[in-house]
Structures are given as structure tokens and as C-alpha cells.
C-alpha positions in Angstrom: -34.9 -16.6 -37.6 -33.6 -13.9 -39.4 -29.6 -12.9 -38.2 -29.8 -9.8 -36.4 -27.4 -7.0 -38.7 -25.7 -3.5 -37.0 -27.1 -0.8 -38.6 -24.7 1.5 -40.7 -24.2 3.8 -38.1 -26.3 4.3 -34.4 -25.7 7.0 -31.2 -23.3 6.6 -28.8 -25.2 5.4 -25.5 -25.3 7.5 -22.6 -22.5 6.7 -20.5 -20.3 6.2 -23.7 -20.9 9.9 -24.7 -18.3 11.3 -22.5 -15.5 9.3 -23.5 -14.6 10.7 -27.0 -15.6 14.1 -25.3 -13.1 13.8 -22.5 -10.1 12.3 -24.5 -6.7 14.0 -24.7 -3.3 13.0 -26.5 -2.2 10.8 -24.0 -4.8 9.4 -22.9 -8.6 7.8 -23.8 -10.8 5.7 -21.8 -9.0 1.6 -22.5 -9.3 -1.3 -20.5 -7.5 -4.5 -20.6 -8.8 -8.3 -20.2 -5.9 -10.8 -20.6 -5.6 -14.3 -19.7 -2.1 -16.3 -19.0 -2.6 -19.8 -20.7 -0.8 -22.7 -19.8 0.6 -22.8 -23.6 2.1 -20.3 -25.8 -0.5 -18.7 -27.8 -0.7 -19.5 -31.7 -1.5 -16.3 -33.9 -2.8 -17.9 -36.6 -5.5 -20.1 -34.7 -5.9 -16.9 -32.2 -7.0 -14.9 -36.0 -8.9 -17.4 -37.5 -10.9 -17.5 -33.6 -11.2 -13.0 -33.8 -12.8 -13.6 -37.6 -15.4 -15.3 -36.3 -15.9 -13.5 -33.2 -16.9 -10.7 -35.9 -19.7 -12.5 -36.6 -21.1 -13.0 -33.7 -20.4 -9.8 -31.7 -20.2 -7.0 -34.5 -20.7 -4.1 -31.6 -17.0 -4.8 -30.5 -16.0 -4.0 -34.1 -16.9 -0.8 -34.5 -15.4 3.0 -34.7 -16.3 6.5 -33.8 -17.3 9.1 -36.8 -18.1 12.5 -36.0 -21.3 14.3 -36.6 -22.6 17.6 -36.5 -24.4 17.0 -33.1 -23.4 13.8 -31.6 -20.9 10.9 -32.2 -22.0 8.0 -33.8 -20.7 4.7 -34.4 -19.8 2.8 -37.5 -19.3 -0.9 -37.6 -16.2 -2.0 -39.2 -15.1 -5.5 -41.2 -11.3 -5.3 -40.3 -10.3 -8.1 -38.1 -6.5 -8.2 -39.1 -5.9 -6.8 -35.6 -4.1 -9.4 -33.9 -0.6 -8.1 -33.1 2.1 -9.6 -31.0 2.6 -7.2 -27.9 5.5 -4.8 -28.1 4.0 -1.4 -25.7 2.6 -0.6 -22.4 -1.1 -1.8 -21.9 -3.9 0.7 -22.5 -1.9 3.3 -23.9 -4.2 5.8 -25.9 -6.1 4.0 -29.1 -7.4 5.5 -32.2 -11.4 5.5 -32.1 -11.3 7.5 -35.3 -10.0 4.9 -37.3 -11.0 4.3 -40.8 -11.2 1.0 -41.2 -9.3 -0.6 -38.1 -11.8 -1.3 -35.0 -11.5 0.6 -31.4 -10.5 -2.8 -30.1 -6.9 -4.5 -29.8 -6.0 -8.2 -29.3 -2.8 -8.5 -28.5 -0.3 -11.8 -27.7 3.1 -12.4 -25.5 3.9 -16.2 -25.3 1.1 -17.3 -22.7 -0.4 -13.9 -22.6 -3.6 -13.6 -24.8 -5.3 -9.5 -23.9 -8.0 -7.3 -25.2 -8.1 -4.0 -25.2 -11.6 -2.1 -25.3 -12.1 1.4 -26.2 -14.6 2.0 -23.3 -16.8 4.4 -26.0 -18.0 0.4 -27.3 -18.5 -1.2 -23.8 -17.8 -1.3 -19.9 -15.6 -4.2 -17.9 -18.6 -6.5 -17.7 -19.7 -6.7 -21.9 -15.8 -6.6 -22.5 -15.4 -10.1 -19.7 -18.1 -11.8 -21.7 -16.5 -11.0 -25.3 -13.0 -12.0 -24.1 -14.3 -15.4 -22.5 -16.0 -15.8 -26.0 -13.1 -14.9 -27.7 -11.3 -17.8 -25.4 -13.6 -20.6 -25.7 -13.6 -19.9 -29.6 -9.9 -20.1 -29.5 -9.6 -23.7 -27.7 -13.1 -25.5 -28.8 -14.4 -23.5 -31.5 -17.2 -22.4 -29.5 -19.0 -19.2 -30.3 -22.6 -19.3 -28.5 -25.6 -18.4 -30.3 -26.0 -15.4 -33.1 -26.3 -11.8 -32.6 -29.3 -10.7 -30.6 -30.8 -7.1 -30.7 -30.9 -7.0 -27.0 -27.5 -6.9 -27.1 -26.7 -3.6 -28.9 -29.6 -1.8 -26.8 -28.7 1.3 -24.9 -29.8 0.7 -21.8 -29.6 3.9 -20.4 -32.3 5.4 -22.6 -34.5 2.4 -22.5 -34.6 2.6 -18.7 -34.8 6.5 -18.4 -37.8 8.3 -16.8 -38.2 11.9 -16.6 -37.6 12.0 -12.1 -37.3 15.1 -10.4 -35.3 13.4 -7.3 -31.7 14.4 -7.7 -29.2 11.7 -6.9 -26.7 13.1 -3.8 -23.5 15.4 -4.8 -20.4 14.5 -4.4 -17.9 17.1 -3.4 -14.1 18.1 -4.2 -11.9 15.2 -3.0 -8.4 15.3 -1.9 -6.1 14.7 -4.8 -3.6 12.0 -4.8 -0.3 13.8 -6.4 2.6 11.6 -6.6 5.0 12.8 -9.0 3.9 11.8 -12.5 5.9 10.6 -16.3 4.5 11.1 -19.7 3.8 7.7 -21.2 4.7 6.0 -18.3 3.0 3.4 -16.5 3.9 1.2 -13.7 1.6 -1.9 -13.2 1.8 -3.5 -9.8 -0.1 -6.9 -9.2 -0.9 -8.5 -6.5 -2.4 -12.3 -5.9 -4.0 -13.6 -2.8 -5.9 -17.2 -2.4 -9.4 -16.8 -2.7 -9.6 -19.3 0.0 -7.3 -16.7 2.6 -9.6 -13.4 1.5 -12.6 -14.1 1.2 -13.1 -15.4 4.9 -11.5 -12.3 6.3 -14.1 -10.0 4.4 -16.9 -12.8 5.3 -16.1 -12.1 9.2 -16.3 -8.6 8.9 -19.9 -9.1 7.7 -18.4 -7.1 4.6 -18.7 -8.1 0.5 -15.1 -9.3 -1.0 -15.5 -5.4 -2.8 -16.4 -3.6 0.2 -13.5 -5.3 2.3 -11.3 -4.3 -0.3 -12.4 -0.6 -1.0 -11.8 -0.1 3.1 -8.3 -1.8 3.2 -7.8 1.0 0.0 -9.1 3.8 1.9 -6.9 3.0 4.9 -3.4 2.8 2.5 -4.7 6.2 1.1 -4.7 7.6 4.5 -1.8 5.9 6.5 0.4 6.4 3.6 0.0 10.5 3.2 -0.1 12.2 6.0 -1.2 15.4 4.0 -4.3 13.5 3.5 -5.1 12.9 7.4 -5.4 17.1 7.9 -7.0 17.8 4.4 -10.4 19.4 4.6 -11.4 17.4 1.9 -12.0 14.2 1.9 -10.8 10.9 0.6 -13.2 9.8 -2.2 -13.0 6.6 -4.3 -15.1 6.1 -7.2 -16.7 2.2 -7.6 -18.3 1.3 -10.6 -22.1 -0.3 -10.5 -23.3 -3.2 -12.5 -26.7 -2.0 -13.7 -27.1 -5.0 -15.2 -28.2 -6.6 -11.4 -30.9 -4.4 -11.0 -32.7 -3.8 -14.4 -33.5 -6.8 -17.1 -31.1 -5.8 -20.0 -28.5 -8.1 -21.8 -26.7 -5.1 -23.4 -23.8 -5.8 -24.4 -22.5 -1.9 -24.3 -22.2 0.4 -20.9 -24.4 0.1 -17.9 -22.6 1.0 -15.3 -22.6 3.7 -13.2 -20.2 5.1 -10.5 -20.3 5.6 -6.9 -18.5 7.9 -4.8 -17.4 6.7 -1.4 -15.9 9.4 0.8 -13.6 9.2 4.2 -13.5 12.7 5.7 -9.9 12.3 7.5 -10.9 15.2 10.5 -13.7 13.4 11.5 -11.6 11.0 13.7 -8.2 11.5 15.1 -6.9 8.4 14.5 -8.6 5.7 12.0 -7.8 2.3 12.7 -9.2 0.0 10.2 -12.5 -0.9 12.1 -13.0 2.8 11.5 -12.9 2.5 8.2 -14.9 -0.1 7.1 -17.8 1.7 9.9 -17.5 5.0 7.7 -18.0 3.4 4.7 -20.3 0.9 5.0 -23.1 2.4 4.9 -22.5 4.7 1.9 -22.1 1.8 0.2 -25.2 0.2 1.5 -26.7 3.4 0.4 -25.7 3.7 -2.9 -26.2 -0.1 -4.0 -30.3 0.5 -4.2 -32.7 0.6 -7.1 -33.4 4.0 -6.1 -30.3 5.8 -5.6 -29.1 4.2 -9.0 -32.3 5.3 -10.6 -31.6 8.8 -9.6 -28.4 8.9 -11.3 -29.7 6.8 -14.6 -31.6 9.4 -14.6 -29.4 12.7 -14.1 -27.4 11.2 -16.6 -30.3 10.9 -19.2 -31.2 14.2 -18.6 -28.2 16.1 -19.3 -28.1 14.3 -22.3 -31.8 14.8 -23.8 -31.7 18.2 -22.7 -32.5 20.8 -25.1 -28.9 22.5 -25.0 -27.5 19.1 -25.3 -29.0 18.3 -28.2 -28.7 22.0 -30.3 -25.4 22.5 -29.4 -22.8 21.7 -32.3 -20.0 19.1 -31.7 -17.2 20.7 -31.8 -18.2 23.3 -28.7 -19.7 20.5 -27.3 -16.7 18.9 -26.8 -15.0 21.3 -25.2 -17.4 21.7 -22.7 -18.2 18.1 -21.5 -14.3 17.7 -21.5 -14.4 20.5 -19.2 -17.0 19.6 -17.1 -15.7 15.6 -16.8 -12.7 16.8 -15.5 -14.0 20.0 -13.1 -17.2 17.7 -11.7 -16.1 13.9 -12.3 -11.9 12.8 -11.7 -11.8 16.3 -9.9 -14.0 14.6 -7.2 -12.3 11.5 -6.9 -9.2 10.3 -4.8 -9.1 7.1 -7.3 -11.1 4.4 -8.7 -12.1 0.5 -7.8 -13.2 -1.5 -10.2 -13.9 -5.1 -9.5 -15.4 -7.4 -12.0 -16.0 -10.4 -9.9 -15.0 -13.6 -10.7 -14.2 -14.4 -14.2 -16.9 -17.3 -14.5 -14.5 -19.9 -17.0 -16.1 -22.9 -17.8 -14.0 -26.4 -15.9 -12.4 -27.0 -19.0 -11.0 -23.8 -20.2 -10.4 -22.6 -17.0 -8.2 -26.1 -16.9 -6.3 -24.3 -19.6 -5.4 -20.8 -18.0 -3.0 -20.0 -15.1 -4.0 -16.5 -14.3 -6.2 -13.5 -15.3 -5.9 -9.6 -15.6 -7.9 -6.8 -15.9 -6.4 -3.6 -15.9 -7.3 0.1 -16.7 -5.3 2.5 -17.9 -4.9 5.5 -15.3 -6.0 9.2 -16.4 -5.1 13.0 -16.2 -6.0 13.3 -12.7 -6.4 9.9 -11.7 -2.7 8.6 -11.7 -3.1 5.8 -9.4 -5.8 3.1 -9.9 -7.1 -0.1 -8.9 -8.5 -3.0 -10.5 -10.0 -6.6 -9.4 -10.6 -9.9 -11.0 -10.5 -13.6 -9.7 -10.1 -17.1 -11.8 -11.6 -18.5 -8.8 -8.6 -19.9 -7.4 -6.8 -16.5 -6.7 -7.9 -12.6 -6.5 -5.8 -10.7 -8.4 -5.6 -6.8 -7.7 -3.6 -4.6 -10.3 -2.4 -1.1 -9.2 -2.1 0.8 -12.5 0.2 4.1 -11.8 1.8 6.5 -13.9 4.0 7.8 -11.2 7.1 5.8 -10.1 5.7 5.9 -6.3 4.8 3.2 -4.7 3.4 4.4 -1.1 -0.2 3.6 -1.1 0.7 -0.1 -3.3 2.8 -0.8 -0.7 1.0 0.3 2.5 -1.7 -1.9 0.5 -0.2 -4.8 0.4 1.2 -4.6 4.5 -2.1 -4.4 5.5 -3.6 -7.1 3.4 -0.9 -9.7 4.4 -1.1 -8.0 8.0 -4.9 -9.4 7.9 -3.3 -12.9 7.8 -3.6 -13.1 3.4 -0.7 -14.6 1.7 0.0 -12.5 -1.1 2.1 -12.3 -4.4 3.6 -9.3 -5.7 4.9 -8.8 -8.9 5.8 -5.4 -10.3 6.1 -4.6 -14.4 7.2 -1.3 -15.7 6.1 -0.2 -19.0 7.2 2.9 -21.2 6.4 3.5 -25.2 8.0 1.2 -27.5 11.1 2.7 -29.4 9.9 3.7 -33.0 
């Protein structure tokens, strides 16, 4: 069978389009994947694994180009990108290189990380390259040859022209703690899989949902300007599509839920409260239907006629515009969780710890992320503010739940030149 090649350029896909759109000089879409080996990492074997990772996933070497119309995509050779770690993670990348890839990989003694430019893929394509990338550093490992499936935009292959319009989500209440430029503040916290999970299990409640309410609740105990606000808290959790249509892509398919708390509607919220407000929205939003109704939005606004006449360069400007005025201006914050990491025995023998972190945005300056090695949730907090109110309030009510947890707190600025 014939090795499947990249084409010499192809579109962006769907949810990718707003990315390069939305970027400003401090910040574009990045996201981090890192795993803490039990060894210091070697550069030289860690390169000669990334050359052949290359080979077999080509969409994670790629780069942005402009066009008249649209952004397209350009694969790219260059895999001298392995650099020892000396700045804060997901600081802005270049996705206009000319010849070096939208993708970092990056080394700190034990500490082996990617960075994705989320323009190539989301958190759950980026997991599988970086598990790759591992078992192709220990064993040599690299599973199977490129597959066309893999570079499909699933957005378009699954769109349908459906009048039904998907429920809107209004202005939330804005988190404002007082911001740095090129500053970021990375709180992590670890808990035993074997103390968490039972506590969401007896609440009749997903490990993500148990979580998103214990967030909700930090938002609200810790700002009291947020229990009076007419509008309400609204967190943002991104959707594998992947668990509810048959694609293998290997780009974005993921779309994003709002979950709203309207703080008037009680007096006082305990945290039973909480997870009764939300859990149904969350029920809601996790069907075929309501997903398909946004796949589908989302298609049309980009296969409109506008859409597609309109040059570039104004273009631009106004999807930046509208990202900002009808997307982070109607969330609180974000939650991403990207499950467990899925190592096999004998790698995951190898690694200590795992991270997945996303840089925060213009007017998202407190996020949060989750992964789990199976032994140990680990929850990151990525802030550009030096405030920790809602971390902290966070973590008190997690280890008031009866969860032993570990903190650990790193704070990052820009490298000296």
C-alpha cells in the first residue's frame, strides 16, 4: 500500500480558522503536553525519536501561509526543533514560520513537553502525538504509517445544511484580577485518583462534572462581586467530537460548551446547589443533537457566501473582533480535561507525572486544565495575574471533600535576552 503523502498546501479546518484570526502579540492559541520521566531526558536520542515522528505524523509539522481568502497550511521538513527549556510555557509561537514547524519540543532534566499551535490540532490529536513521540523515544515504537483519515477535517465531512440553531449563550461575568504582560503563574495541584474519583462517583456525577462544580463554587465564594452580578458565571468545557461521530482525525474536533451559574438565583449556594444547577446543562449539551447544532453553526459561518468573498486581511479583523465580543467575552473561564493519559504498563513504568497546560488569553486570564497518569489527577491553574483567590478557594474545598492534595506553585516570566 501506497504511503499516504500531505499535500503541498490544504485549508485550515473549521474550528482551526479562528485561531490565526484571533491572535495578538502576546498571545496565540498553544497548549502544552509534558511528561516528568523517571530519568533525565537525552537530546540526542529525544531528536533522532522527533525525526521519525516526521514521518509518521507530517500534520504536526506544518505552518500557516497566508492567502488571499483563507489560511492554508504548508507542511514543513524542519525537525531541528528540540531545544532545552529556558521560558514560560505556551508563550506566543510563530505560525508563520518559514521553514520551522508551529510545534515545540522542549526538555528540563526529567521534563520532556510539546507545545502545539492549536491552528494544527486540539488537546486530544496533540495527547496521541506526544504518547507517540514517548514510546518512540524509549522503544522505538512509531505505530503504523500515515493514514488519510487522519488529516480529514471533520467538521466539513460531518456538516449538513440544519436550520435548528444551537442555544445562545449570553454575556458572563468577567473574572478581573489584576493582570502582568508576559507573565504567567502556573499552579498545580495532584490528588489520588483513588480519593477523587469516589467522591464524584457518590454524587452520581462524571470526574469532569464534579470538577467543573467544585470550580464554579471557588468562582463564587471567592468574589463576592460575582454573588450580586446580573450576569452570570459561565465556564466554557471543551467536547470531544470524536465520541460521537466515526472520525480518526488527527486535527480539531472539539467543540465548546458553556455552562452558566446565575449567582441571584439563590441566596446562598452551598455546593449541593451547584452541582443541581449545572447538571443538567451539562446533560443537555453532551447529545448528538445539541453538538450537531453547533457543528453546524460553525460550518455555516464558514461556507457562507460573505465568508468566502471576503479578502483576508478584512477578514481578519473581523473574526478577531467577533471571537472576542461573542466567544471569551461570554466566558468566566475555561475547563479542559483530557481524561486519562492511556500509557501503555511499560512506559507508564517510566514516567512520574504528567501535564497539560494551556496558555491563558486576553480576557481569559485564569484557566484550568486536567489530566491523570492513572495513579494521580493533576489539575493546572494557568494565570497571568499574581492572584491566587479562586486556586486557593479551589483547592480548600477539594481537600475539604476529604481529597488529599499536592500543591505546587511555578512562576514564569520571559527569558532575559
Amino acid at each position: 500500500m501506497e504511503q499516504f503523502q500531505l499535500p503541498p498546501w490544504y485549508p485550515v479546518d473549521v474550528a482551526g480558522t479562528i485561531f490565526p484570526s484571533a491572535r495578538t502579540r502576546r498571545w496565540n492559541s498553544v497548549f502544552r503536553i509534558a511528561f516528568l520521566l523517571k530519568e533525565d531526558v537525552d537530546p540526542e536520542r529525544l531528536r533522532g525519536a522527533l525525526a521519525d515522528m516526521q514521518k509518521r505524523y507530517p500534520s504536526f509539522f506544518t505552518g500557516l501561509r497566508h492567502g488571499l481568502f483563507w489560511y492554508y497550511i504548508q507542511p514543513m521538513d524542519n525537525t531541528d526543533i528540540v531545544e532545552p527549556e529556558r521560558d514560560m510555557p505556551c508563550r506566543p509561537m510563530d505560525m508563520f514560520g518559514k521553514t520551522r514547524p508551529a510545534l515545540r519540543v522542549l526538555y528540563d532534566r526529567r521534563r520532556l513537553a510539546i507545545e502545539v499551535s492549536h491552528f494544527i490540532a486540539d488537546g486530544g490529536a496533540g495527547l496521541e502525538f506526544a504518547k507517540a513521540l514517548l514510546a518512540r523515544y524509549f522503544s522505538g515504537a512509531l505505530p503504523g504509517l500515515p493514514r488519510a483519515c487522519e488529516l480529514e477535517d471533520a467538521f466539513r465531512a460531518n456538516y449538513a445544511r440544519n436550520r435548528a440553531k444551537p442555544a445562545a449563550a449570553c454575556a458572563a461575568w468577567r473574572y478581573r484580577p489584576p493582570v502582568l504582560p508576559d507573565y504567567l503563574k502556573l499552579i498545580h495541584a495532584a490528588t489520588p485518583a483513588e480519593d477523587i474519583l469516589p467522591l464524584a462517583k457518590a454524587r452520581g456525577l462524571t470526574l469532569t462534572d464534579y470538577l467543573l462544580g467544585i470550580y464554579f463554587y471557588a468562582f463564587y465564594l471567592a468574589n463576592p462581586c460575582a454573588q450580586k452580578s446580573r450576569r452570570p458565571i459561565q465556564i466554557s468545557v471543551p467536547i470531544n467530537l470524536r465520541n460521537y461521530y466515526p472520525s480518526e482525525t488527527l486535527r480539531n474536533f472539539c467543540l465548546f460548551a458553556n455552562i452558566s451559574l446565575d449567582p441571584r438565583a439563590k441566596e446562598h449556594y452551598t455546593l449541593d446547589d451547584i452541582f443541581g444547577a449545572i447538571q443538567g446543562q451539562l446533560a443537555a449539551a453532551n447529545t448528538k443533537e445539541e453538538l450537531h447544532k453547533l457543528l453546524c453553526a460553525n460550518g455555516k459561518m464558514i461556507n457562507s457566501l460573505p465568508a468566502r468573498l471576503v479578502p483576508n486581511a478584512l477578514k481578519r479583523r473581523v473574526m478577531q473582533l467577533g471571537y472576542f465580543l461573542t466567544g471569551e467575552r461570554r466566558q468566566t473561564s475555561s475547563m479542559s480535561n483530557l481524561g486519562r493519559a492511556g500509557l501503555p504498563p511499560d512506559i507508564a513504568a517510566r514516567v512520574d507525572g504528567v501535564e497539560f497546560v494551556t496558555g491563558h488569553s486576553p480576557l481569559l486570564p485564569l484557566k484550568m486544565t486536567v489530566l491523570s497518569d492513572g495513579r494521580f489527577v493533576h489539575l493546572f491553574f494557568p494565570c497571568a495575574s499574581p492572584k491566587t483567590d479562586v486556586q486557593r478557594e479551589f483547592v480548600r474545598l477539594l481537600a475539604g471533600e476529604g481529597a488529599r492534595v499536592r500543591v505546587a506553585c511555578n512562576v514564569r516570566e520571559p527569558a532575559a535576552p
